[in-house]
C-alpha beads as a LAMMPS data file, in Angstrom:
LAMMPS data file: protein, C-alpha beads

81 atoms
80 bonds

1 atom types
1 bond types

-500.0 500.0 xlo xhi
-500.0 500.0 ylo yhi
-500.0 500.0 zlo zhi

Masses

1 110.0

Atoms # bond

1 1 1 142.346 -365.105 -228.881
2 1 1 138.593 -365.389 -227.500
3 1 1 140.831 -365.108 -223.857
4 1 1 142.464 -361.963 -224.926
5 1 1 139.441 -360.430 -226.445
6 1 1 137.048 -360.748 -223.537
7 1 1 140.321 -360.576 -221.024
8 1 1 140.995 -357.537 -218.749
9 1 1 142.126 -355.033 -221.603
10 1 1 138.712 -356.230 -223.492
11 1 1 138.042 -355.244 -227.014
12 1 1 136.998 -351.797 -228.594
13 1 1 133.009 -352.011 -228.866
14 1 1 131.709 -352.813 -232.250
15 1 1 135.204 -355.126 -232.658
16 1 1 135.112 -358.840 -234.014
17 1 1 137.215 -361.180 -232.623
18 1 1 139.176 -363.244 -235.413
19 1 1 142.003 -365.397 -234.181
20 1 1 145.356 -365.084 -236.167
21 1 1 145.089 -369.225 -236.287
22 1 1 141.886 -368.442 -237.782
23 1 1 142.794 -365.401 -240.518
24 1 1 142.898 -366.965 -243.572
25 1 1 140.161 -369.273 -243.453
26 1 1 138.180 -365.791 -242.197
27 1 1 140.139 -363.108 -243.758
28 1 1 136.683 -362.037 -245.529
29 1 1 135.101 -361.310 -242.419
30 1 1 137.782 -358.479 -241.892
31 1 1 138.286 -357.030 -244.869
32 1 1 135.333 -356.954 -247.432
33 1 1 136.054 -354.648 -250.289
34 1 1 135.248 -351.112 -250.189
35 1 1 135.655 -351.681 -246.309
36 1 1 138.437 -350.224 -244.395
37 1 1 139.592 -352.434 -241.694
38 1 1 141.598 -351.629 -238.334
39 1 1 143.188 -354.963 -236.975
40 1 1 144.183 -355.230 -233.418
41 1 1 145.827 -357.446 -230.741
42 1 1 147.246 -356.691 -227.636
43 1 1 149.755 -354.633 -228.513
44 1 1 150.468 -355.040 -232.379
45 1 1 152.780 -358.014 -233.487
46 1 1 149.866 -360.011 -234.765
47 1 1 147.842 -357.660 -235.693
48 1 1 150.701 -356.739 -238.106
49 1 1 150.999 -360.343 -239.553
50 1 1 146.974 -360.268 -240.168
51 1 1 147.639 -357.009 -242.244
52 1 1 150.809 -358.301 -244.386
53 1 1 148.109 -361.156 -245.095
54 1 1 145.592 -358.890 -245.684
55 1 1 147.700 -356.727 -248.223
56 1 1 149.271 -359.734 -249.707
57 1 1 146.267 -360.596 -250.919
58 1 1 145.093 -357.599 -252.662
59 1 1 142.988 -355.478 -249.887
60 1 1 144.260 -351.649 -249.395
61 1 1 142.072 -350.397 -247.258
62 1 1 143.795 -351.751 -243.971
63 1 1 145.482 -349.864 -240.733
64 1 1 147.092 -352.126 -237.596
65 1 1 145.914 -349.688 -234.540
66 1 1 150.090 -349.091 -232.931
67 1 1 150.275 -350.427 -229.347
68 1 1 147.304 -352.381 -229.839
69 1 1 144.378 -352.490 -226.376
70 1 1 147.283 -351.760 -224.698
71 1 1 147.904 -348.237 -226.087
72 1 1 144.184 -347.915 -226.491
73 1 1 143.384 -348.753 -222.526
74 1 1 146.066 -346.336 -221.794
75 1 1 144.556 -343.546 -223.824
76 1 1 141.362 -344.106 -221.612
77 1 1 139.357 -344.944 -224.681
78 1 1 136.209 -347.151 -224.066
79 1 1 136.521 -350.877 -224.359
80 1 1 133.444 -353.331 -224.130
81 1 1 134.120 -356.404 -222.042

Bonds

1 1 1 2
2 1 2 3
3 1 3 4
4 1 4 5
5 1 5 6
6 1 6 7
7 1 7 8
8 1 8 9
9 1 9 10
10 1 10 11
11 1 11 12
12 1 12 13
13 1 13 14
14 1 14 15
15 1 15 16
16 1 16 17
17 1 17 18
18 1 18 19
19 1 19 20
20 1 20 21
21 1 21 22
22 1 22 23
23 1 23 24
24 1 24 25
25 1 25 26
26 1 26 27
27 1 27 28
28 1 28 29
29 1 29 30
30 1 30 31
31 1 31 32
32 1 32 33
33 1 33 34
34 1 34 35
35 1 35 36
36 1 36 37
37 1 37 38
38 1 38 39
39 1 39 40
40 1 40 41
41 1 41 42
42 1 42 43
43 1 43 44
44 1 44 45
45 1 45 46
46 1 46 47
47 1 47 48
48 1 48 49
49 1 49 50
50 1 50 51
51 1 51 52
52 1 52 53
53 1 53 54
54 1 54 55
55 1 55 56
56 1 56 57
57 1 57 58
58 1 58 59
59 1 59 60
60 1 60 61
61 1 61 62
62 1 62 63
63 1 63 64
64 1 64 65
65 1 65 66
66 1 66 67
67 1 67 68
68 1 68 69
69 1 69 70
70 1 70 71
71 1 71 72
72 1 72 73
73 1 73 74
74 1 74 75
75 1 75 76
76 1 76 77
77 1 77 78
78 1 78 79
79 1 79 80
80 1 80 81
């Protein structure tokens, strides 16, 4: 969610923020082909459900990032806010 994206974990830089209410109408945006794609929420659950989407409807070049910006904040990595 926008929330969750700009919230206190924040978002890896560079990230776009597509809400899992909005996938399918927007699934392009994430995975255009010859593009690989790493989909993230706050931990992974719906992250997950965007990439069963994603693969159910023919893209291959997808990864959910385990743990999510929770795993990712705790691995000190940078986040933009």
């Amino acid at each position: 969610s926008p929330a969750e994206f700009d919230g206190p974990l924040g978002h890896i830089p560079g990230a776009a923020n597509i809400p899992l209410d909005q996938f399918a109408q927007r699934a392009a945006e994430a995975a255009a082909p010859g593009r690989r794609t790493v989909l993230v929420c706050h931990t992974d659950r719906r992250s997950s459900a965007a990439d069963k989407f994603l693969r159910d409807n023919g893209a291959s070049e997808t990864a959910v990032l385990r743990g999510g910006m929770v795993a990712w904040t705790q691995a000190g990595l940078p986040r933009g806010s």
